[in-house]
C-alpha positions as CSV (number, residue, x, y, z in Angstrom):
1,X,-37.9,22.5,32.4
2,X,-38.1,21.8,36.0
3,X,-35.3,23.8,36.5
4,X,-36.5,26.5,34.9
5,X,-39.9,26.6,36.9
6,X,-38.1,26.4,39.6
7,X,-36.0,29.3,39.3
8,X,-39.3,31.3,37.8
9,X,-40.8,30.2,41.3
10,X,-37.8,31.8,43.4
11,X,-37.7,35.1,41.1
12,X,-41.5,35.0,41.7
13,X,-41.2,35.1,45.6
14,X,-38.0,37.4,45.6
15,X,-40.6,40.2,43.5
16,X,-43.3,39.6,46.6
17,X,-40.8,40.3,49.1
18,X,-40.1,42.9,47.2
19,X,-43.8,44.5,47.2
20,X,-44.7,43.8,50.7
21,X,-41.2,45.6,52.1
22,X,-42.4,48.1,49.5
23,X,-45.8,48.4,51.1
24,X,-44.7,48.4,54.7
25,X,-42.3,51.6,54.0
26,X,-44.7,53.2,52.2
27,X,-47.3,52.7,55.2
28,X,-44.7,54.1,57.7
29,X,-45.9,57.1,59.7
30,X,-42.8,58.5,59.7
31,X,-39.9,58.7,57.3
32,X,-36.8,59.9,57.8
33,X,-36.4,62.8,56.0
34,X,-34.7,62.5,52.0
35,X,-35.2,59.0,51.9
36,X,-35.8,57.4,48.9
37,X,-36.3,54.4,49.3
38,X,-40.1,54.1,48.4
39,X,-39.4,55.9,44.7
40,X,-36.5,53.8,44.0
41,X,-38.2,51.0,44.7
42,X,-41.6,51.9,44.0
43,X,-40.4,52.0,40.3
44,X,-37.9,48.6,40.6
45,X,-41.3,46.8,41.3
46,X,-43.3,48.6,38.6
47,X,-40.2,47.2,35.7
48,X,-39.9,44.0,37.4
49,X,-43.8,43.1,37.2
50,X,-43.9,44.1,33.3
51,X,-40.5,42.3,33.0
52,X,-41.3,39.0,35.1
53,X,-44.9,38.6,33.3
54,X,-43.5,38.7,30.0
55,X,-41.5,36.1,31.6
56,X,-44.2,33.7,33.0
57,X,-46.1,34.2,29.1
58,X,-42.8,32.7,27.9
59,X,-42.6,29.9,29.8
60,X,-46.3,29.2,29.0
61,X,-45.5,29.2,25.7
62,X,-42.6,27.2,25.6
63,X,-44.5,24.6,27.7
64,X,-47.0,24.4,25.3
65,X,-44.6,24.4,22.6
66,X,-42.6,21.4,24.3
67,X,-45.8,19.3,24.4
68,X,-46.8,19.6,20.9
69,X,-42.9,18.4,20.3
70,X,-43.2,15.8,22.8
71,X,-45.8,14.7,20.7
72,X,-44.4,14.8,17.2
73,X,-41.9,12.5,18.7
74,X,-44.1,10.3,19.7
75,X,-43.7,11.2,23.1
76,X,-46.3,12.1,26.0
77,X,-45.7,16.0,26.0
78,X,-47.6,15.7,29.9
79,X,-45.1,14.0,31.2
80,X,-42.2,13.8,29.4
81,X,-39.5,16.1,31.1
82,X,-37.8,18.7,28.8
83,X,-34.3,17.5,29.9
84,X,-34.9,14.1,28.6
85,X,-36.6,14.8,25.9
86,X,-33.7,17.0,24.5
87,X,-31.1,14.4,26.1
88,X,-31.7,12.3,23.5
89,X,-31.0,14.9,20.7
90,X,-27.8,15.3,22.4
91,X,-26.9,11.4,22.4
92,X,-28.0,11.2,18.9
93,X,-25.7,14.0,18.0
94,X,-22.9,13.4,20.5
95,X,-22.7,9.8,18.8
96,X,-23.2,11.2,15.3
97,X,-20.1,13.4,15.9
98,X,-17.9,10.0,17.2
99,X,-19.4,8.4,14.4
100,X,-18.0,11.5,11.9
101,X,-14.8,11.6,13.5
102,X,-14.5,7.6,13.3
103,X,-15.5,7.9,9.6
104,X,-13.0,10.3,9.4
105,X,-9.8,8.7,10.6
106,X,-10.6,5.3,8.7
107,X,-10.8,7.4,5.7
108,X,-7.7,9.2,6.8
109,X,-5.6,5.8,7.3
110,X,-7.0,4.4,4.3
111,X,-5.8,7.4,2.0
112,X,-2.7,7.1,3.6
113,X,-2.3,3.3,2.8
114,X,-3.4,3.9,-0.6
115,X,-0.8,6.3,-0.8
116,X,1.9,4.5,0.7
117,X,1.0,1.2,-1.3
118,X,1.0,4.0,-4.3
119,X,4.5,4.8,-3.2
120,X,5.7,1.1,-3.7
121,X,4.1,0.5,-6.8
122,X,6.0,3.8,-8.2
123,X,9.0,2.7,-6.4
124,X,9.0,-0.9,-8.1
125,X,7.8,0.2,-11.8
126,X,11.0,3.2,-11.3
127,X,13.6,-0.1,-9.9
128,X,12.0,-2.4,-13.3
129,X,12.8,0.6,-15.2
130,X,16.5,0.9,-14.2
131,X,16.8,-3.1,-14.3
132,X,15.6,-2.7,-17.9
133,X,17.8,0.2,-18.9
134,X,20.6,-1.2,-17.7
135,X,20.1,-4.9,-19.1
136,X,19.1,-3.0,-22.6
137,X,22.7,-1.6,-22.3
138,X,24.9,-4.0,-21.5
139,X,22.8,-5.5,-24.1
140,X,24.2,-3.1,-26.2
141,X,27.3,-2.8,-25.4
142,X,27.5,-6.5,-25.9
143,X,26.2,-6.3,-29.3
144,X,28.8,-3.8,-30.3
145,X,31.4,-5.6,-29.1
146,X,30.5,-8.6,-30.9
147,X,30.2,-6.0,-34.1
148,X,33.5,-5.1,-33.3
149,X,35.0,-7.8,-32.7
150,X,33.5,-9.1,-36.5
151,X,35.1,-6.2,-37.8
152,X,38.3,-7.0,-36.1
153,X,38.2,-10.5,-37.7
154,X,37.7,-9.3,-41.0
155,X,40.0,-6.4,-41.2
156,X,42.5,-8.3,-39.2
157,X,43.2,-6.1,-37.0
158,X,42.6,-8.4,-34.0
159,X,45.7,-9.9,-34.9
160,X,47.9,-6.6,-34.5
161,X,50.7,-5.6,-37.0
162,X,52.9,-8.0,-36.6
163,X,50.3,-10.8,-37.4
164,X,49.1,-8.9,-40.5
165,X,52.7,-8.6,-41.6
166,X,53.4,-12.3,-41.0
167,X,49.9,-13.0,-43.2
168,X,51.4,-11.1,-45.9
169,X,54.6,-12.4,-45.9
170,X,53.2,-15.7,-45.9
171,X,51.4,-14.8,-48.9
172,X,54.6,-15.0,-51.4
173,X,55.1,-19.0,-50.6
174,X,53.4,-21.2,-52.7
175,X,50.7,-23.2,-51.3
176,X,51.8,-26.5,-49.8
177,X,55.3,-26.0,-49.9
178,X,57.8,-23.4,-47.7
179,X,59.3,-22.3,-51.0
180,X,59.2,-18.6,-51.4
181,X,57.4,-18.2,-55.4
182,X,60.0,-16.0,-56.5
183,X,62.6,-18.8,-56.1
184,X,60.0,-21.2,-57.6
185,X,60.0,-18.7,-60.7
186,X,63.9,-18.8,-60.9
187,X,64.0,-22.7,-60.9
188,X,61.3,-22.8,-63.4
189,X,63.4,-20.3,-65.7
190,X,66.4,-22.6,-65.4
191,X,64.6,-25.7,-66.0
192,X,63.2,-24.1,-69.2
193,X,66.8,-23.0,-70.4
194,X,68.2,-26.1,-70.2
195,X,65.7,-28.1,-72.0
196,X,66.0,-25.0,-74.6
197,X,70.1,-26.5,-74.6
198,X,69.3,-29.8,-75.2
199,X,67.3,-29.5,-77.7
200,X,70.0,-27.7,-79.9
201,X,72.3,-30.0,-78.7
202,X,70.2,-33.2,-80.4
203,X,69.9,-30.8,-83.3
């Protein structure tokens, strides 16, 4: 506000050096002739009177205004200089706007975190999946094998051709002895005739 007066006071005096050079060339005796200075400037004064009291009615209201301000604030509108006043308005919103931007940034970083320690969770639950496929399959696998392998034992074919072959080979000798049964069906044939002999022989 002082500022303001201040340059309202120097406009003030530049429009009354204004009207008394006016004055003193239009109170010349003699004028040179086509000058035209007294018109142009006659009418300059007559703007810039209208123009600079509409001025010094707006500063009187924005004084008044300022004190009735001052006042709602708690302040004493008297005394209390405009720059001040309104100083404080800008620390409050210079520090709300560090505040805002502080506010900002944590909630920035903390999105970010969140998202990163979102990352890791996905990243671990996606590696327990792939252990758990993968141990499900060999788990598998191992299970059919073992099927197989059953299989194998019953069908024999774990033992080849040649071990199958030998199994049925083996299957003509009669149990607890290396005697082939179709030789053990020949000795029992002979056995049988020669008791048949004897017999008739006695007879």
């Amino acid at each position: 506000m002082a500022e303001l007066e201040k340059d309202i006071g120097l406009l003030r005096k530049g429009l009354t050096e204004c009207k008394r050079e006016l004055d003193y060339q239009a109170n010349r005796p003699s004028r040179d002739y086509g000058d035209k200075y007294v018109d142009v400037m006659g009418d300059f004064v007559s703007l810039a009177e209208v123009v600079f009291g509409e001025l010094e009615d707006q500063l009187a209201d924005m004084k008044t205004q300022l004190e009735v301000v001052t006042k709602a604030y708690g302040e004493d509108g008297s005394s209390t200089d405009s720059s001040v006043f309104f100083g404080y308005f800008n620390d409050f919103l210079n520090a709300f706007k560090e505040a805002h931007q502080e506010n900002e940034i944590a909630r920035r970083k903390k999105e970010n975190e969140e998202r990163r320690r979102q990352q890791q969770e996905e990243q671990k639950q996606q590696e327990k999946e792939r252990k758990d496929r993968r141990k499900a399959r060999n788990a598998a696998k191992a299970a059919g094998e073992f099927d197989d392998l059953v299989s194998a034992l019953r069908s024999g074919d774990l033992y080849g051709d040649s071990t199958l072959k030998a199994r049925r080979s083996t299957s003509h000798f009669v149990a607890g002895t290396r005697k082939p049964v179709h030789h053990l069906d020949a000795a029992r044939e002979r056995t049988r005739t020669h008791v048949e002999h004897d017999t008739i022989t006695d007879l």
